[in-house]
Each structure stands twice: as structure tokens, then as C-alpha cells.
N, C-alpha and C positions, 0 to 999 in steps of 0.2 A: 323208400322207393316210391316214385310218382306213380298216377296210377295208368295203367295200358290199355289205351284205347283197344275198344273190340266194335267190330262192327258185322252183322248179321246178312249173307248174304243168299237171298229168296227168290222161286220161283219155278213157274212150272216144268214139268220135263221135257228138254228140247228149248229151251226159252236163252237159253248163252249165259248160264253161267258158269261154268268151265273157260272158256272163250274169253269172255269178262274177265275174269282170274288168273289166265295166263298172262292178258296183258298188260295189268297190272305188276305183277310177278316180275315181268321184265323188262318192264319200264326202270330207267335209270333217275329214281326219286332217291335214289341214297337210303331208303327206309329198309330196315329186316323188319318183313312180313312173318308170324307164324301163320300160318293156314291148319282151321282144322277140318277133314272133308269127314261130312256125314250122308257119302255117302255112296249107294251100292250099283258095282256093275256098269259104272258109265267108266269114260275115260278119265284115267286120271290123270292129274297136272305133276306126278313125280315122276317126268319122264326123264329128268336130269337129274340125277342122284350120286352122290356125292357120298354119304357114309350114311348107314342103313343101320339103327338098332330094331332089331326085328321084336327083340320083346315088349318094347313100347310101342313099335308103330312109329317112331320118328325119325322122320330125315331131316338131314341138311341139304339143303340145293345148291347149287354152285354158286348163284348169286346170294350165295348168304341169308335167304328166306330158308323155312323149315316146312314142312310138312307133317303133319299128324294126320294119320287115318282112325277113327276110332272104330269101334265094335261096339261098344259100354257107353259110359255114362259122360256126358259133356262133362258134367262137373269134376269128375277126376282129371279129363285130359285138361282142363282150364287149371287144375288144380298143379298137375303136373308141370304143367308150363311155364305157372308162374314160379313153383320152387325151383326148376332147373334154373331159370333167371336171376332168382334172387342170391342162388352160388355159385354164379356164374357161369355153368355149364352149359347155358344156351342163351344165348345177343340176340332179342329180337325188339321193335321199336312196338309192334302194335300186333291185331290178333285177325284175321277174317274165318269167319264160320261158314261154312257152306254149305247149308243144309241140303236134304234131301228134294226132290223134286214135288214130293206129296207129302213133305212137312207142314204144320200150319208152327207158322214163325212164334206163335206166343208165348207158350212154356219154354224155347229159347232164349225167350228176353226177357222172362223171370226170375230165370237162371242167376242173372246179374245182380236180383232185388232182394231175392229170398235166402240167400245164401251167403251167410255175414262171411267167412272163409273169402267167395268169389266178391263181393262187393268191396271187399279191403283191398284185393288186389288190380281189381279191374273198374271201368267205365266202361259202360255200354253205347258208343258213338249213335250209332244208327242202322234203321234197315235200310238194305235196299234190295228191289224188287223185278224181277225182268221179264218182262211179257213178250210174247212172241207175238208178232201184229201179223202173222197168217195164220196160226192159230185159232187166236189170243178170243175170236168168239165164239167159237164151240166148245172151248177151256172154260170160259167162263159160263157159259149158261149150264156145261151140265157136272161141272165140277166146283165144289164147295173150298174147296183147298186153293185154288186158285184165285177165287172172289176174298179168300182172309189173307192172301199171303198181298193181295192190293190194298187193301182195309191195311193193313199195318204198318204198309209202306212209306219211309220217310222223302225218300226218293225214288220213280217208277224209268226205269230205264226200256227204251221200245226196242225190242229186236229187230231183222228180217223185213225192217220196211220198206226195202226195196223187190220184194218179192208180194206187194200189195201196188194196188192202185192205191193216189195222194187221198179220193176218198174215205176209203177203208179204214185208212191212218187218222184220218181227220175225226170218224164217227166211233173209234177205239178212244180217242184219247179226250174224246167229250163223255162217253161213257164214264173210264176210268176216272175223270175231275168229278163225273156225277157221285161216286162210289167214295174216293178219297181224293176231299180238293186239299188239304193239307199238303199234298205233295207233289215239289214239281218235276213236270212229266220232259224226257229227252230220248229221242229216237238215237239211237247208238247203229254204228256199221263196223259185223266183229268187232266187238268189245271197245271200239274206240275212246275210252274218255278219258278225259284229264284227270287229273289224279285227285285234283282240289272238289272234283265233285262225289267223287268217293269216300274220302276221308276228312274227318275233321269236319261234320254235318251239324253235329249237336243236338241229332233229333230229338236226344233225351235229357239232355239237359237242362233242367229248371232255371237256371240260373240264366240261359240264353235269353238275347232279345225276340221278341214272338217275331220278329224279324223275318226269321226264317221262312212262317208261314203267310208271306204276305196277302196272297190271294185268298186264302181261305175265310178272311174277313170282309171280303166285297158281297154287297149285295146283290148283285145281279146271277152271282151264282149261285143263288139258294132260293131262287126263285123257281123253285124244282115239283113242289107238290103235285101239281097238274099234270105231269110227265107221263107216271107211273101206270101202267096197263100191262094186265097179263100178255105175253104172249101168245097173238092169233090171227086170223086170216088177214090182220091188216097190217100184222108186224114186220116195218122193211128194213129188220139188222141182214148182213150179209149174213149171217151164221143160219139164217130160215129163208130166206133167198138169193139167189147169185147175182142178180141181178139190182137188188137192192140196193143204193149208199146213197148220202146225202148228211146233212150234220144232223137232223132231229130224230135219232134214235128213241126212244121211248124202251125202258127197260123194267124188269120187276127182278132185278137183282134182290137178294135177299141181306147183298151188304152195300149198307146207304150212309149216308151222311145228314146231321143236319145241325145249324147253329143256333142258341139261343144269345140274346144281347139285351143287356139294360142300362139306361142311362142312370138309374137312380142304385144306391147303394147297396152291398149283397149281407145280410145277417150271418156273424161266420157260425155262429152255434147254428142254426136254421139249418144252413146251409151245409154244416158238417153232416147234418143229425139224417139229411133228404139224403144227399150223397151215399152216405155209409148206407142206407137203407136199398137204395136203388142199386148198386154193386153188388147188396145181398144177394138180389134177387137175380138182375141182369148182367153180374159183372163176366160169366163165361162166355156171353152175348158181345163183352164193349171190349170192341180191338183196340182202340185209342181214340183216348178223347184229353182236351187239352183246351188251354184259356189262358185269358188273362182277367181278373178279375179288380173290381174296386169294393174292399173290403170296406163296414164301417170302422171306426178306428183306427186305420192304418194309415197315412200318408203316400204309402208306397202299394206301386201295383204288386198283387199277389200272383205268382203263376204256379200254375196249376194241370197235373197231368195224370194220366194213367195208363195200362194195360191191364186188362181182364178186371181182375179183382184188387191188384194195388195200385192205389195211388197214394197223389205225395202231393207236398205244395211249398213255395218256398219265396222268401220276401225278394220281388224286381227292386226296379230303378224307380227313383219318385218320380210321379208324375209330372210331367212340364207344365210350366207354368201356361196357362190358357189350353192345354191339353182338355181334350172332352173326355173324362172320366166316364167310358164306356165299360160295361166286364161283356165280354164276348165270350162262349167258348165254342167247341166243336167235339162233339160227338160220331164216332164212326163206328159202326158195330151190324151184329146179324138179326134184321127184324126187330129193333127197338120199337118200342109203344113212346111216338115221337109225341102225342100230345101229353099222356103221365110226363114227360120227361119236361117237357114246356111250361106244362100247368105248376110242376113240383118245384121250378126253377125260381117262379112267376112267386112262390109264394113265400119264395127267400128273400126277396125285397125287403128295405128296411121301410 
């Protein structure tokens, strides 16, 4: 059996995702969704129900998508779902998770790594993440769960932007690329989107072209150091005045971003040895971090990724011929010591 796409879906409370997942649900993509909701006291999306096993928590929907509500443990209802599939007892094509509103997404997307059971049967596509842009700045400055569930985000979807001024939206989603440029950012109205930008992302995927992240290799946006100032009487985010908006937000978010690049070749022992070290210490710190790298002895680009404390790496496409054998990567985490991480990079150089 091939394996089932899952894709992680994040974000704060009130932010649309219920909304999001409704309208995916019944959109006519020919796909059976299983959906698994974790989570408590909001509205749920089993409003059309169809046959009810009440002692697992699973529905059928009328359009042929399923529903799981769990109680327990992700890994039994993932587990569940895949053996009802594999005896047929339940046709579904892919999987959406819908965590909690004050989840942090990362021991979700572990789930996928750590668990040889779950990783035989599944792929883990991607996060995606939904901000509520009338909120979305007093969520973030005084909530921490909110600043990791954007740090892990493969794609940031904007809710409610028409219940801001164009500024507000404009100085959110320079914020957010400041926080995580890896991912790109799209103002949504109800849940609006096409389906291709939900599924089938490949956030996690090794094997992907770095393709995906095209921005997050430009230098013009990492040109960020100077930014950073606590906030104080001169700080003009809406979220500390009303009056405030304009794009030069200055933020002291505690989840940043930042890239290291070299043109000359990367030592893999060095390089394993710095890595594994720095994960020791900071891996419950590193949301994702991700690269392409040019190894000595390999012809072929390496790429290379993580969450928290695993990662992984795996042989790209060869290099093109006249291609400038760059290793870039991008680091996104809470409070990282960006020059140890620079300096320690610097000294995997061949």
C-alpha cells in the first residue's frame, strides 16, 4: 500500500480553521479526506453524518470523507486508520489533522518520524498555518504558541483581512516572512483556496526540489539584524498603538529566522559532528530548519532538514552544469544564539 499523505493543520483560536476544512471537505476534488479533529468545544465539521461508530469516534460524511474525533493518543487514531484501510473497512485518499488552537504543531510532526508503526504507513505532506490578521498582533506578541505554530509553518494562510486596513495586512505579513521566510504567505476569505495549495506541498519531503522555498534564499530578506528592538515608547505595531501601521515594523519576536550560505564546500564528518551537537543542546528551540547543501565528495546536492531534535538528509539532483555550488540553509527556532550557529557553520568548511 502506497503511503497516505497527512497534512497538519495549525493555528490560533478563532484563526479559520474549521472554515478552512469545511471547505475543503466539500469541495468536489474527488478525494476521501479522513479528518482527525483534536480538538475541544468548538464547532465541529460532523455536521452531516452519515453512520456514527460511537466507540471509536468515527464517522462517515456523506461525501465520503470520514471524521475522527479523538480523546487519546494521535498515534492510535493514525494507527486506527490506517488498519481500517488496509482491510478495507474504510476508502480514504489522504489524512488532515486539525490540532488544537493552543497546540504547538511539533510533537505532531514527530509523530510521523518517531514512530516506525506511523512512518510505514504514512508521509507527512505539510503544515499549514492560519493567522487571524485582526488578531494576529496581540496573538503574537503575548502568546508563544502562536509565534511556533508560524515558525513551523509550511504555508501561512491570512484570515479576516478584510476586517483590517491594507496596512495592518501589509505590516503582518512582513512580520511573519521576518519569523518564517520559508513559507508562502496568502490572505484567504472563508477558507477560500484551491486545493493544490493545500495538499501535495512537500514541506517534508527530502527528496523535493528546494524549489518550494524559493524566497527564502534571497538576500535582501535577511538583511534583518538591525531590525530587532524591544518593544517601547517608540514601538509603532498596531498591537501597541491604533494608530500605528506602515511596513517597518521592528519586532523582538522570540521566533526568528536566519540563513547561513557558502560558496566553498561543507566537511560532512564536521558538519555531522557540529549539527548533532547543536540539536543536543538547542534542538527543543529549532522549529525547522532546512538547506541545500554542497558536500565534499558528492557530486550531487545534499538536502537536508529538520524538526526539534530529528533530522535527516538525503542525496538531490546533480548539480547543473555552470550551477554556482552554493550550501544555503535556513534555520527557524525560539532565541537561537545566531552567531554559535554561524561561527559553528563557518567552521565546517572544507
Amino acid at each position: 500500500m502506497s503511503l497516505i499523505p497527512a497534512t497538519i493543520l495549525t493555528g490560533f483560536l478563532g484563526s479559520g480553521k474549521t472554515t478552512l476544512l469545511k471547505r475543503i471537505l466539500s469541495e468536489a476534488h474527488g478525494q476521501k479526506i479522513a479528518v482527525i479533529e483534536n480538538e475541544f468545544g468548538e464547532e465541529n465539521i460532523d455536521n452531516d453524518i452519515l453512520v456514527s461508530e460511537s466507540k471509536e469516534q468515527i464517522v462517515q460524511m456523506s461525501n465520503g470523507c470520514i471524521c475522527c474525533t479523538i480523546r487519546e493518543d494521535l498515534r492510535e487514531a493514525l494507527q486506527l486508520l490506517a488498519a481500517k484501510k488496509r482491510k478495507g473497512l474504510l476508502d480514504f485518499d489522504r489524512v488532515v489533522i486539525e490540532t488544537t488552537g493552543l497546540a504547538d504543531p511539533g510533537p505532531v510532526a514527530q509523530t510521523f518520524f518517531m514512530d516506525e508503526e506511523i512512518a510505514e504507513s504514512y508521509l507527512l505532506d505539510s503544515i499549514l498555518t492560519l493567522v487571524d490578521a485582526k488578531h494576529a498582533a496581540t496573538q503574537l506578541n503575548d502568546r508563544q504558541e502562536a509565534r511556533r505554530q508560524v515558525g513551523f509553518a509550511d504555508q501561512i494562510f491570512i484570515s479576516k483581512t478584510d476586517l483590517v486596513a491594507q496596512e495592518e495586512t501589509d505590516a503582518l505579513m512582513h512580520r511573519l516572512k521576518h519569523m518564517n521566510p520559508r513559507a508562502p504567505q496568502k490572505a484567504v476569505h472563508f477558507g477560500d483556496v484551491a486545493i493544490n495549495e493545500v495538499f501535495d506541498l512537500r514541506g517534508f519531503n527530502l527528496n523535493a526540489k528546494l524549489d518550494i522555498d524559493p524566497d527564502f534564499l534571497k538576500e535582501e530578506d535577511h538583511a534583518h539584524d538591525h531590525h530587532d528592538h524591544e518593544h517601547g515608547e517608540h514601538c509603532d505595531h498596531p498591537s501597541h498603538a491604533k494608530e500605528g501601521h506602515g511596513h517597518h515594523h521592528h519586532h523582538d519576536d522570540d521566533v526568528k529566522s536566519f540563513v547561513f550560505r557558502t560558496a566553498r564546500p561543507l566537511d560532512p564528518a564536521k558538519l555531522e559532528d557540529f549539527l548533532g551537537a547543536i540539536v543536543n543542546i538547542y534542538g527543543p528551540r529549532m522549529l525547522r530548519y532546512k538547506g541545500v547543501l554542497n558536500m565534499k565528495g558528492t557530486d550531487r546536492k545534499v538536502i537536508f532538514q529538520g524538526v526539534h531534535q530529528l533530522m535527516g538528509s538525503d542525496l538531490g539532483p546533480q548539480w547543473a552544469e555552470g550551477e554556482a555550488k552554493t550550501s544555503k540553509m535556513v534555520f527557524i527556532g525560539i532565541d537561537l544564539p545566531k552567531d554559535i550557529f554561524l561561527q559553528g557553520l563557518e567552521q565546517c568548511v572544507v
